[in-house]
C-alpha positions in Angstrom: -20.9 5.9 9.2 -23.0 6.5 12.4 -26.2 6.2 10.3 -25.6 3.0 9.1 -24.1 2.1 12.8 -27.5 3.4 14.0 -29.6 1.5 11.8 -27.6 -2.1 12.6 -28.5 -1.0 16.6 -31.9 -0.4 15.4 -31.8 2.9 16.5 -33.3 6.3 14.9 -32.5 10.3 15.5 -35.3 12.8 14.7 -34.3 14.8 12.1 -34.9 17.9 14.1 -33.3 17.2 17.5 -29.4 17.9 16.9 -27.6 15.1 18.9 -23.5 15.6 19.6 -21.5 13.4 18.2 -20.8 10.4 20.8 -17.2 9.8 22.1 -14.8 7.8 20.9 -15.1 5.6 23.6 -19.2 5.3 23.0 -18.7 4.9 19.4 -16.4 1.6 20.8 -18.9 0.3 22.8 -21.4 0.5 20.1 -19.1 -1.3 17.5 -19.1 -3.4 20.2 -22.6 -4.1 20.5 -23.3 -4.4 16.9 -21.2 -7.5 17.5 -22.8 -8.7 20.1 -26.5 -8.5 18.2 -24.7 -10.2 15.3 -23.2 -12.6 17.3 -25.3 -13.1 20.8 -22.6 -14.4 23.5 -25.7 -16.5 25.4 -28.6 -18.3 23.9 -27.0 -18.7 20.3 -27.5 -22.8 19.3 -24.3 -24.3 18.0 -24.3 -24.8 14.4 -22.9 -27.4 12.6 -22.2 -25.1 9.5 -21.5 -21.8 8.2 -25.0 -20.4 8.5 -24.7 -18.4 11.3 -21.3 -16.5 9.7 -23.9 -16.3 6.4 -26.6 -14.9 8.5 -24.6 -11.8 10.1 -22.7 -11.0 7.2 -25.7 -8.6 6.4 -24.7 -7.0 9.7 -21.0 -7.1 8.9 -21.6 -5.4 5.6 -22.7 -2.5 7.7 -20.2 -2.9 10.2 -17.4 -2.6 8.0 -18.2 1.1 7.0 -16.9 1.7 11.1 -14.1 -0.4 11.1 -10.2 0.2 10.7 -7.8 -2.1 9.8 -4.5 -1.3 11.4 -1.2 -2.4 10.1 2.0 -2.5 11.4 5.5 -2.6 9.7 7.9 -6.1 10.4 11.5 -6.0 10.0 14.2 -8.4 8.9 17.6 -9.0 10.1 18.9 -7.1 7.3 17.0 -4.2 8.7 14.6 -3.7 6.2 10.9 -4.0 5.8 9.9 -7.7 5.1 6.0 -7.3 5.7 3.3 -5.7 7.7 1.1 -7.4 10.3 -2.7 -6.7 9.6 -5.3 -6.5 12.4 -8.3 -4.7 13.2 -7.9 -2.1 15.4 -6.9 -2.3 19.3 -10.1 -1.5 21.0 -12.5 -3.8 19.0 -10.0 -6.8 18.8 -9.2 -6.7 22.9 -13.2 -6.6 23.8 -13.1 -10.1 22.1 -11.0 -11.8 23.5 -12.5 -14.5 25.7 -15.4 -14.4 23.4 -16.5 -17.6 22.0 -16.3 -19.0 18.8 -18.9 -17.3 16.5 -18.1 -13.8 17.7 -14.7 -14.7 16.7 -15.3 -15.8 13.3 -17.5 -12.3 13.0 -14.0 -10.7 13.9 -11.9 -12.6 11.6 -14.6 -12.5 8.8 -14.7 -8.3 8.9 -11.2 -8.2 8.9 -11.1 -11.1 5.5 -13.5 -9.0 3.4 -11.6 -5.6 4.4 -8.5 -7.4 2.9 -9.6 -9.6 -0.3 -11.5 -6.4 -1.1 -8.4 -4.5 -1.0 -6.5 -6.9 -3.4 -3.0 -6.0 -0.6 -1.0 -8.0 -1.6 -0.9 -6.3 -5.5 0.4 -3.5 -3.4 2.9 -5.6 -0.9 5.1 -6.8 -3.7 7.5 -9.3 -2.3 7.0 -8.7 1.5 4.6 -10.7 3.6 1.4 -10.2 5.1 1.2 -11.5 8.1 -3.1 -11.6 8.8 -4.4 -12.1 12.3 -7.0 -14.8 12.7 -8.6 -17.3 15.8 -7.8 -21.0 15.0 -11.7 -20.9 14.6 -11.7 -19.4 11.5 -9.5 -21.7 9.3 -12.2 -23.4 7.5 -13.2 -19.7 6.9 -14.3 -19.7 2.6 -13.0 -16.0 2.3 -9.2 -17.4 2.5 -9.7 -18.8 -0.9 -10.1 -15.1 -1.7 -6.4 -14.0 -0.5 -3.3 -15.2 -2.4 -1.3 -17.9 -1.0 2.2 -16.6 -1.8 3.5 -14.1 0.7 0.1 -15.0 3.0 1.0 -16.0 6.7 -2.2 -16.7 9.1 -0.9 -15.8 12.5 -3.4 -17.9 14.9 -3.6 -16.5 17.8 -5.9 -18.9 20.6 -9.6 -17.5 22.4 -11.4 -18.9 24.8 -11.7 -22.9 23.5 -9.1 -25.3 24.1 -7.0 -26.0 21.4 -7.3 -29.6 19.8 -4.8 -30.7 17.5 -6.3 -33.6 16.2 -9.0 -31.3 14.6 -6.6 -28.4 13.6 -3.9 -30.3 12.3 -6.0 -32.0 8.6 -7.1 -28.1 8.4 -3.4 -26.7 8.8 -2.3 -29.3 6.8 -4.8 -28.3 3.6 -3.8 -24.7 4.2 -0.2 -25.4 4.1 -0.5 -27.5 1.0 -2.5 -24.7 -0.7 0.4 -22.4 -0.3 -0.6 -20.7 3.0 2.5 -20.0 5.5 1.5 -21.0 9.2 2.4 -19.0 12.2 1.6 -19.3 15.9 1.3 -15.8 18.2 3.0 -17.7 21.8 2.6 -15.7 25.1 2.9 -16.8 28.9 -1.0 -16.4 28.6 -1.4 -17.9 26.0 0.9 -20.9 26.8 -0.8 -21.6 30.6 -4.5 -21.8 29.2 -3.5 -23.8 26.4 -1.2 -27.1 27.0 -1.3 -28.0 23.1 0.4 -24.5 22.2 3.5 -24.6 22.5 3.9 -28.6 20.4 1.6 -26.7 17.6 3.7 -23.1 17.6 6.9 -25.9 17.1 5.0 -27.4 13.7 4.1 -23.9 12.2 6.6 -22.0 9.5 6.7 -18.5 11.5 6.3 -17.9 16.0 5.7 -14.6 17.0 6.8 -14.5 20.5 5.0 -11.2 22.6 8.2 -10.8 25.0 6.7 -7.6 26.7 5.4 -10.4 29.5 9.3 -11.9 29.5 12.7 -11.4 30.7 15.5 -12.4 28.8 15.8 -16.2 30.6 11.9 -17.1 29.7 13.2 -16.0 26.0 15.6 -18.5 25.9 13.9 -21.0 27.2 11.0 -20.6 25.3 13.4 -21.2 22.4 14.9 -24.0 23.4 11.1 -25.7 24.2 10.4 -24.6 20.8 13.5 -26.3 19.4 12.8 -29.9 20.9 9.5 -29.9 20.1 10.5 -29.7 16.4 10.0 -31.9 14.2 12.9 -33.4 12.1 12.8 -32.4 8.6 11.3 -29.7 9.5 13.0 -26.1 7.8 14.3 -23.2 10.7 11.3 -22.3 12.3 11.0 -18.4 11.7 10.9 -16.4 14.8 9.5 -13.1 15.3 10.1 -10.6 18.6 6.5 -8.6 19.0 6.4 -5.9 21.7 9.4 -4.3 21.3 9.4 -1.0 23.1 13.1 0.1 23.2 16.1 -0.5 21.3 17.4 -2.5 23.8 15.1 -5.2 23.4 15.3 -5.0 19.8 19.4 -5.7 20.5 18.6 -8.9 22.8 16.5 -10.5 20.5 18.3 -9.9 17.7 21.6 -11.6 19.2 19.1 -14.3 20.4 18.4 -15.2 16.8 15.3 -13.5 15.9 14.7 -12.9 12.4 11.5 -10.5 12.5 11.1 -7.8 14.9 7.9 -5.3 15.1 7.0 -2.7 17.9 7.5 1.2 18.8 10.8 1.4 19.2 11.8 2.7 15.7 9.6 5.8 16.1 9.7 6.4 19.8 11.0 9.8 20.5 12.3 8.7 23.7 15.8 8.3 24.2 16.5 8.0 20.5 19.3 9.5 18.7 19.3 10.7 14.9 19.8 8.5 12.0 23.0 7.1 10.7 22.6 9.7 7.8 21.0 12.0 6.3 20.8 11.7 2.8 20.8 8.8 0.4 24.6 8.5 -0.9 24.0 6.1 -3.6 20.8 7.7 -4.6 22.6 10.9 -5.1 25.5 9.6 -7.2 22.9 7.7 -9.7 21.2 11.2 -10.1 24.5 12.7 -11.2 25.0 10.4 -13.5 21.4 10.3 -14.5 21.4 14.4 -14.9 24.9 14.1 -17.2 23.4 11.0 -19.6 20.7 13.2 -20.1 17.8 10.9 -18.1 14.4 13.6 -18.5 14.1 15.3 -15.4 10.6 14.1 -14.8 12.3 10.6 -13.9 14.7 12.2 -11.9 12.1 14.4 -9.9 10.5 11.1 -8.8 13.3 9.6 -7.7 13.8 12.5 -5.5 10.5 12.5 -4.2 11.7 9.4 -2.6 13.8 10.5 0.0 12.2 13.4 2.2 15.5 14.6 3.7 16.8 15.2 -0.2 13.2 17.0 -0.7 13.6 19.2 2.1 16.7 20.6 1.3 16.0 21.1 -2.0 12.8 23.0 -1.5 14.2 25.1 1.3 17.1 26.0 -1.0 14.8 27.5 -3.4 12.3 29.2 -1.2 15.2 30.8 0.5 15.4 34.8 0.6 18.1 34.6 -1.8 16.1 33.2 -4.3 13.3 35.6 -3.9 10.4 33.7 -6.0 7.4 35.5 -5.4 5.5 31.9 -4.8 7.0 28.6 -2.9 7.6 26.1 -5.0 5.7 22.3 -3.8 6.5 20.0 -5.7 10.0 18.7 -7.2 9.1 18.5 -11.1 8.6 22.7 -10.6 11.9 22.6 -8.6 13.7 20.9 -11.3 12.6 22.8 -14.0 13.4 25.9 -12.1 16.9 24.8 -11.6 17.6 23.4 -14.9 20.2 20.6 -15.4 23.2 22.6 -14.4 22.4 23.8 -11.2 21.0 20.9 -9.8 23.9 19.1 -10.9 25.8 21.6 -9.1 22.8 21.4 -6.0 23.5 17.6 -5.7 27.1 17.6 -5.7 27.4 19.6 -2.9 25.0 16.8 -0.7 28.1 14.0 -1.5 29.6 16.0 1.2 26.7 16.1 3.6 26.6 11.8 4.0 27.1 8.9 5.5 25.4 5.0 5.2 22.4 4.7 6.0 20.4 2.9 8.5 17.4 1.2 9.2 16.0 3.1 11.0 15.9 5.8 8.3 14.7 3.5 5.8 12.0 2.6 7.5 11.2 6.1 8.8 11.3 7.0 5.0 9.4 4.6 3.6 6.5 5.8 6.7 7.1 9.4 5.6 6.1 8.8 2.1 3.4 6.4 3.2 2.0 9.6 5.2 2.3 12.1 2.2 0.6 9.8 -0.3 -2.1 8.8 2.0 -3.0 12.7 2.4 -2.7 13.4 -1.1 -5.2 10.7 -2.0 -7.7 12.4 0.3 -7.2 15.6 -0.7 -11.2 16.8 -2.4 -12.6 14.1 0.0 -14.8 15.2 2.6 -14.0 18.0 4.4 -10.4 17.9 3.2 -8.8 20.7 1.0 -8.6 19.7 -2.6 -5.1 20.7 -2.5 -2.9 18.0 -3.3 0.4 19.1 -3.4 0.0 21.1 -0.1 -0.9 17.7 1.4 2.0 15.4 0.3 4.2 18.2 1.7 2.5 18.1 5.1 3.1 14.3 5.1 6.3 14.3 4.0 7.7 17.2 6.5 5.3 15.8 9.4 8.2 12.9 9.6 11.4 15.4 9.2 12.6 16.0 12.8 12.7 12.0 13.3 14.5 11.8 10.1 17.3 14.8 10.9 17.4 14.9 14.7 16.5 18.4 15.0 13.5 20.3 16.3 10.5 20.6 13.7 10.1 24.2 14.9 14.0 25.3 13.8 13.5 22.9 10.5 10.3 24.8 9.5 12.9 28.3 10.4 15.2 26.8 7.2 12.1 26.6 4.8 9.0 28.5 3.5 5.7 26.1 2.9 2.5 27.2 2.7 0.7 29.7 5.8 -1.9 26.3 6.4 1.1 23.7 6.2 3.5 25.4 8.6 0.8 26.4 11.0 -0.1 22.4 11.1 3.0 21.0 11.3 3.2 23.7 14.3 0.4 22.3 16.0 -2.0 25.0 15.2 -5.8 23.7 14.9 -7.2 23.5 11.5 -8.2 21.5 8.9 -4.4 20.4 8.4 -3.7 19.5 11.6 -7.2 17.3 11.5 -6.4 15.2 8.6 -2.4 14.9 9.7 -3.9 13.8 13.2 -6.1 11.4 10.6 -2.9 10.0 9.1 -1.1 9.7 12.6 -3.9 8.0 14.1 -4.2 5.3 11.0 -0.6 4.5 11.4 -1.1 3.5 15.0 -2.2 0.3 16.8 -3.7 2.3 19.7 -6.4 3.7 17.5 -9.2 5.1 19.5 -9.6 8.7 18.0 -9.4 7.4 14.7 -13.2 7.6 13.9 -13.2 10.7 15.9 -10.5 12.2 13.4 -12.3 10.6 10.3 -15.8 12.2 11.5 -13.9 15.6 11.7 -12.6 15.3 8.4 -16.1 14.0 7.1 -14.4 10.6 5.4 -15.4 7.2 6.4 -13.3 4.4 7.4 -13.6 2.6 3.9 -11.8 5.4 2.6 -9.5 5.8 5.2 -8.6 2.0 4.7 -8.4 2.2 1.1 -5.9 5.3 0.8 -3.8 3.9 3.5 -3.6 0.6 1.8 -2.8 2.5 -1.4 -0.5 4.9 -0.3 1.5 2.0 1.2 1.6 0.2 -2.5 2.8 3.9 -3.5 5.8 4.4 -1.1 6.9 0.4 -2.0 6.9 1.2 -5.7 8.7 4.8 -5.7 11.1 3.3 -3.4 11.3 0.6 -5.4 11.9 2.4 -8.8 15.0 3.9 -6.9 16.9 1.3 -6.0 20.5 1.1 -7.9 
């Protein structure tokens, strides 16, 4: 990755002069710059065509082996998962802004190919993807590449004014191609650019960043939004961005919100455990899946599905009382350990152990698994241990204190996992904490260690892209397969 970063800065290192690896911060800066050699900010002659986005696509290819695509879950008022929001990561995408247009397009173009080449929405199912672009970039040929259903382009304005007159044929075309439209609408955003707030009223989907507003500007904002309207028009769908505590989450869900994405489903601060703990109506279906005689394979999946279920299990049979000489990892040897009879017996003793569940557990499932299949797909790559069972358990329990409101410390007490996955989850530095740090850091929108942590665990960020992307389709389909 730094080689081909190198070569795109035209720079060289002897073979024989050992050079330490640059920070994250220079390794920033020099993303950075490759842009700015692609896409000079002075000096660069408009162009009436594509050419110049042809011309540094040679660059991008390049670029693209140092770039991560960051995602971000979205959730509907019926407190599930609708979509994900997909950007590149924090520190490239703020050193653009203000930039002008063909440094922009570069932007929008790396983060295109990263997605058509990832075919996302095979993996998304019914949810949304809601892709990040400049108005600039609309007449951009790679979004014939991405499919139109579940596809919303969130424009969010640069530097140049916004002119509807121009922008409106294009939105129209991309609307009638099957595209959804959404607007991202800020204070700053809505004081440098008059046109705004009359072209965020015409879209299908608004996110709103209310970190810059109190409750009043909300409401206002909506109402604006609402006259500016035009009739015929379906509800405009708003989303609440930059939610940091619960308690915004609560105000703009009363306000009428029907998306909502930020940290304050995995905060640590101030939060208070999940409505339950384990999966009533899952557990009832596997009862009656064990008596019809479902094969236990089928039924091990289906438990793989709900970490807090997994936990128990496992710590159950690598108890003391059990006294197998080796802990048992994964829940098809669990099963056939137990045998139908026992684990009928195990799982009717959980019916007493739960209550409904929440949102905030589904979700903080669904990001557990996410976690354990992303590490299990690296496991053999790089300098990763070829171990993937070990790995999908590191995931999986990395997520279990958040998931049961107690300590990971007394948690890891109640269970026996392998010397290398308990000393990680610990905090103890390894291999295993490197590549859980890897999985931690891809899941976040502040991403600056990330091609730190992929340089330590010797994988690039195509694979680190790809296995998040996949592990995501993998969590949505096991989930899936255990719905009643």
């Amino acid at each position: 990755m730094l080689d081909s970063l190198r070569r795109l800065l035209g720079r060289s290192r002897p073979d024989d002069s050992p050079t330490a690896p640059p920070s994250p911060e220079a390794q920033s800066r020099q993303q950075f710059e490759a842009l700015e050699r692609i896409a000079p900010l002075k000096g660069a002659p408009p162009a009436p065509s594509d050419l110049p986005i042809r011309a540094a696509r040679q660059g991008t290819e390049a670029l693209i082996s140092a770039t991560f695509v960051r995602r971000e879950p979205v959730l509907d008022r019926e407190e599930r998962i609708a979509g994900y929001t997909f950007n590149l990561q924090d520190n490239l995408q703020s050193r653009l802004q203000g930039k002008q247009d063909l440094q922009l397009k570069v932007y929008d173009d790396l983060l295109l190919r990263n997605l058509t080449t990832l075919g996302i929405h095979s993996l998304l199912g019914h949810r949304l993807a809601f892709v990040g672009l400049s108005p600039v970039s609309l007449d951009n040929p790679l979004l014939q590449r991405l499919p139109t259903q579940g596809t919303v382009l969130m424009l969010k304005p640069g530097r140049q004014p916004l002119q509807p007159e121009t922008l409106e044929p294009r939105l129209r075309g991309l609307r009638e191609a099957g595209f959804a439209i959404g607007w991202v609408v800020g204070t700053k955003g809505l004081d440098e650019h008059p046109a705004l707030l009359a072209l965020a009223a015409q879209g299908d989907h608004v996110q709103i960043l209310t970190g810059g507003m109190d409750g009043l500007q909300i409401k206002t904002l909506l109402r604006d939004l609402q006259q500016q309207r035009p009739s015929g028009k379906g509800k405009l769908q708003l989303m609440a961005a930059e939610l940091y505590v619960h308690e915004e989450f609560d105000l703009c869900f009363r306000m009428g919100f029907g998306h909502f994405l930020g940290d304050f489903v995995t905060s640590r601060e101030n939060w208070h455990p999940p409505r339950s703990e384990t999966n009533r109506v899952l557990t009832l279906k596997l009862l009656n899946q064990l008596r019809s005689d479902e094969e236990l394979k089928n039924i091990a999946q289906q438990i793989t599905t709900d970490p807090v279920m997994t936990f128990k299990l496992l710590r159950y049979l690598n108890s003391p009382a059990i006294g197998l000489p080796n802990p048992v990892l994964t829940i098809d040897t669990a099963l056939q350990l137990l045998g139908r009879e026992r684990c009928f017996r195990w799982l009717s003793l959980l019916l007493f152990d739960i209550r409904q569940s929440g949102f905030r557990e589904r979700l903080l499932t669904e990001q557990a698994l996410t976690r354990a299949f992303f590490l299990e797909g690296l496991a053999g790559k790089g300098r990763v241990p070829d171990n993937g069972d070990e790995l999908f358990i590191l995931g999986l329990f990395s997520m279990l204190d958040l998931l049961t409101g107690q300590p990971l410390p007394t948690l890891l007490q109640e269970t026996r996992l392998p010397e290398p996955v308990h000393q990680a989850l610990l905090g103890q530095p390894g291999i295993y904490r490197d590549v859980l740090n890897l999985a931690r850091a891809n899941e976040s929108h502040a991403s600056e260690q990330l091609e730190q942590l992929s340089q330590a665990c010797g994988v690039d960020a195509v694979l680190v892209l790809q296995y998040g992307i996949t592990a995501l389709g993998q969590a949505f389909d096991t989930l899936s397969s255990s719905q009643p």
